[in-house]
C-alpha positions as CSV (number, residue, x, y, z in Angstrom):
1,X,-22.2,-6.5,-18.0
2,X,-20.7,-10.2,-17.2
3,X,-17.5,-9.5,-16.2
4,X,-18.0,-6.7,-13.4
5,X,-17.6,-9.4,-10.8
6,X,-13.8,-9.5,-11.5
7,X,-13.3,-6.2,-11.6
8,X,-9.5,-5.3,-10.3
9,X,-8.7,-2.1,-9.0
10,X,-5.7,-0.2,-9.9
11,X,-4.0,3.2,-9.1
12,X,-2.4,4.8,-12.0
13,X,-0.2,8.0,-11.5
14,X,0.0,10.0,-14.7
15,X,0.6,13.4,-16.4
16,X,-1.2,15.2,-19.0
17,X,0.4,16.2,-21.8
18,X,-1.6,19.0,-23.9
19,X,-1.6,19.7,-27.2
20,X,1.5,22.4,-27.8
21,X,3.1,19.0,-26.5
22,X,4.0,20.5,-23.1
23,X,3.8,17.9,-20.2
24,X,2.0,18.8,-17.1
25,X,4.6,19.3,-13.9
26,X,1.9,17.8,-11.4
27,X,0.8,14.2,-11.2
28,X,-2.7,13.4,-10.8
29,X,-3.7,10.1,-9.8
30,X,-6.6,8.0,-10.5
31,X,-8.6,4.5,-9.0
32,X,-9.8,3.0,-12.1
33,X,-11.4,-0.6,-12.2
34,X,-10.6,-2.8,-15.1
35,X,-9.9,-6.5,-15.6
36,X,-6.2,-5.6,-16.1
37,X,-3.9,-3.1,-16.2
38,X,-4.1,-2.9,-20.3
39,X,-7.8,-2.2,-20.1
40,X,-7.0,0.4,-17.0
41,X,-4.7,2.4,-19.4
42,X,-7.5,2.1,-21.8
43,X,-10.6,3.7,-20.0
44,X,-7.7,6.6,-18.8
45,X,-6.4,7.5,-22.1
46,X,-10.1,7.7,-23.1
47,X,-11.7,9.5,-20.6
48,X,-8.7,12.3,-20.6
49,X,-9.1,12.7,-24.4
50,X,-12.7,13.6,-23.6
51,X,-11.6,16.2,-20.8
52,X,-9.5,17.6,-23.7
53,X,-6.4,16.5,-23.2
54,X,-4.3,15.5,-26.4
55,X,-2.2,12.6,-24.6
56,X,-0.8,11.2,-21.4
57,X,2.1,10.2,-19.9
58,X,1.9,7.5,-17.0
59,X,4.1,7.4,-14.9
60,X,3.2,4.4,-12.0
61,X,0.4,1.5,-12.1
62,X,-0.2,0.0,-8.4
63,X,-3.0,-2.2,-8.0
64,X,-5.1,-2.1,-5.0
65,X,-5.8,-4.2,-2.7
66,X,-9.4,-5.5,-1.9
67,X,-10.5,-3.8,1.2
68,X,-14.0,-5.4,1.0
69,X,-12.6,-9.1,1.9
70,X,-12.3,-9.5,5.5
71,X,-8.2,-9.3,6.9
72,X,-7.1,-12.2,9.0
73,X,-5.6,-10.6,12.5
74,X,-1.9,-11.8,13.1
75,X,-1.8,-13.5,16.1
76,X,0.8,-12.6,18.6
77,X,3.0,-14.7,20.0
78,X,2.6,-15.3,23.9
79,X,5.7,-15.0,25.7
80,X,6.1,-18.6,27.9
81,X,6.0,-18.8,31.7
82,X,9.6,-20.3,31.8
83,X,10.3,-16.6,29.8
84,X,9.2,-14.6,32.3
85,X,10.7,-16.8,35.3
86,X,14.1,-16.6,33.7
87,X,13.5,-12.6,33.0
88,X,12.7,-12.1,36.6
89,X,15.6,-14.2,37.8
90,X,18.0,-12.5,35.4
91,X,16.9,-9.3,36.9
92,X,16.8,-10.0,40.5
93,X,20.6,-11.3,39.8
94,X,21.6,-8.1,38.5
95,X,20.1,-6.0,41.0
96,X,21.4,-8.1,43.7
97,X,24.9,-7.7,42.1
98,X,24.3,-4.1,41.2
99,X,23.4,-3.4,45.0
100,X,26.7,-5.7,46.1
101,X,28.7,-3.3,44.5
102,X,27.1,0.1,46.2
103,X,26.9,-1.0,49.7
């Protein structure tokens, strides 16, 4: 097929409903890969009418993200020199006061 290189991935939550028109309590959920979510919906509804189900009830598309395309690390921010100066100043001042006070 041409178009399997833009495949997207989607998540659909759904419940079955059978043929006395009862719907299912539990949710099932599914990773289907379609060019969008319309054609998603499409490939689920058919493949549950060939498990024998008479319908479905959807309840949640999410689409997925690509895991196969490298993730750029956040970098963290470095605290300055002049940070740390001024937090050990601050707390040598409120020892020294803290220690003023007991003795």
């Amino acid at each position: 097929m041409n178009g399997m290189g833009n495949l997207k991935y989607y998540n659909v939550v759904y419940r079955i409903i059978n043929s006395d028109g009862i719907i299912d309590l539990s949710y099932k959920k599914k990773t289907i890969g379609a060019q969008n979510q319309e054609s998603a919906v499409e490939i689920l509804r058919s493949t549950s009418l060939e498990d024998g189900a008479s319908a479905i009830r959807i309840d949640r598309i999410d689409k997925v993200e690509n895991s196969s395309a490298p993730k750029i690390p956040e970098k963290k921010k470095k605290k300055s020199v002049l940070g740390w100066v001024a937090m050990s100043i601050f707390i040598v001042a409120m020892s020294a006061k803290l220690l003023s006070k007991l003795f």
